[in-house]
RODO-2510 file (C-alpha; in nm, 4 decimals, decimal comma):
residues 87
     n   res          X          Y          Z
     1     x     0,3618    20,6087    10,1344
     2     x    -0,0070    20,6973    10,0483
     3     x    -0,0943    20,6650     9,6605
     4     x    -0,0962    21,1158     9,6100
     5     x     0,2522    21,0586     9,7089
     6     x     0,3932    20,8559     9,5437
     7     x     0,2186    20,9934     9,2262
     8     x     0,4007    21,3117     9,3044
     9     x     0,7148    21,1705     9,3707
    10     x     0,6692    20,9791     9,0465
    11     x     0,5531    21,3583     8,8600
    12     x     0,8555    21,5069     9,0046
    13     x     1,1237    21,2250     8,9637
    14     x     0,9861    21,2429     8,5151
    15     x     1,0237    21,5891     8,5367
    16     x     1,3997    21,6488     8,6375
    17     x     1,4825    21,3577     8,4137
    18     x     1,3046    21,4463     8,1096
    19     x     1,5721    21,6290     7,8860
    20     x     1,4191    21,9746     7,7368
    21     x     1,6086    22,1090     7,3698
    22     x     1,7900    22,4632     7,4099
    23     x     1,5325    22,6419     7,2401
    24     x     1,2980    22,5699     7,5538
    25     x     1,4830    22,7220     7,7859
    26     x     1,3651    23,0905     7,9333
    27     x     1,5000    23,3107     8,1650
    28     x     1,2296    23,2266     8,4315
    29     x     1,3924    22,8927     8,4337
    30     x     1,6898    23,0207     8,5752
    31     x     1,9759    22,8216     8,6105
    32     x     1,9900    22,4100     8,5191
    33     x     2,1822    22,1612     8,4375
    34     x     2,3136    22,1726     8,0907
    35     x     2,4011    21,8200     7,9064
    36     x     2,6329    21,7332     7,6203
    37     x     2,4342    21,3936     7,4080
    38     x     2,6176    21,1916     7,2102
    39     x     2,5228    21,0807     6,8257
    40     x     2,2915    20,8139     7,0007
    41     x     2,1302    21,1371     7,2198
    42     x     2,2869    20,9851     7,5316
    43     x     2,4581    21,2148     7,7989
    44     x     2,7987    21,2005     7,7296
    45     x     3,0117    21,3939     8,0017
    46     x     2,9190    21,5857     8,3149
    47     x     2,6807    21,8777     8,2905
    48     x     2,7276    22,2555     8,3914
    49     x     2,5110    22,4281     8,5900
    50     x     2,4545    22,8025     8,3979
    51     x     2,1979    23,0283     8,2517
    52     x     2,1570    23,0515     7,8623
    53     x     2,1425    23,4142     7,9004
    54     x     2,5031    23,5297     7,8735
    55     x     2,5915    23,4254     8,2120
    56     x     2,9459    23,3414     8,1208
    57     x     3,1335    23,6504     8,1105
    58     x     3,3251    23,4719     7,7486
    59     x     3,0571    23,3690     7,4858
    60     x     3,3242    23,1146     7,3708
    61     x     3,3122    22,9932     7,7017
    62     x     3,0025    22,8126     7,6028
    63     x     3,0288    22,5237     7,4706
    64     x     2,8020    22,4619     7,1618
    65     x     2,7153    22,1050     7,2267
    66     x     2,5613    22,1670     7,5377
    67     x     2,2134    22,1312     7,3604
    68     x     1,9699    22,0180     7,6261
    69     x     1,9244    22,0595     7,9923
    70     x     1,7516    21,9806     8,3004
    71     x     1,6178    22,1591     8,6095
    72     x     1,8569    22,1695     8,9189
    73     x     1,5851    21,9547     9,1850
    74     x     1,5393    22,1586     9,5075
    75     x     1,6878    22,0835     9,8109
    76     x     1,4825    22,1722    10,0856
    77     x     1,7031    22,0010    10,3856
    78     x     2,0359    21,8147    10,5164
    79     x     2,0003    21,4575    10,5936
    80     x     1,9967    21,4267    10,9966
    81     x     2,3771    21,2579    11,0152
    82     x     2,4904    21,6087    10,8498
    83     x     2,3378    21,7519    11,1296
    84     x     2,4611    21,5902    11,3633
    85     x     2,8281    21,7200    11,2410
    86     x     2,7500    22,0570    11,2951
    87     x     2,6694    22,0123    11,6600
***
């Protein structure tokens, strides 16, 4: 893998694992994944994947504690053996 490669692999990798608060999240971002931290600001339990903009239909429905959150990577293709099943 040639060097601008890797160094965007790298860029890409620190930016869907770097943890943004609430208060950074916009409606441009659309939706991401939304993380519960513990007292030690680890993750703590599985995220949900939902819009901070009223999205669920019950505002008790969201849950307070889900404080920071993540972008959802892109997916741009299948893996050829899960093509291969569709044939």
């Amino acid at each position: 893998m040639s060097e601008h490669k890797t160094t965007d692999a790298a860029r890409e990798l620190s930016r869907l694992a770097t943890l943004r608060p609430r208060a950074e999240w916009h409606e441009d971002h659309g939706p991401v994944l939304w993380h519960h931290l513990d007292q030690h600001g680890r993750i703590c339990e599985a995220p949900i994947v939902a819009r901070d903009d009223g999205e669920l239909e019950d505002a008790e429905a969201w849950p307070d504690y889900f404080t920071h959150w993540s972008p959802l990577p892109y997916v741009n293709h299948l893996p050829e053996a899960a093509h291969a099943s569709e044939a």
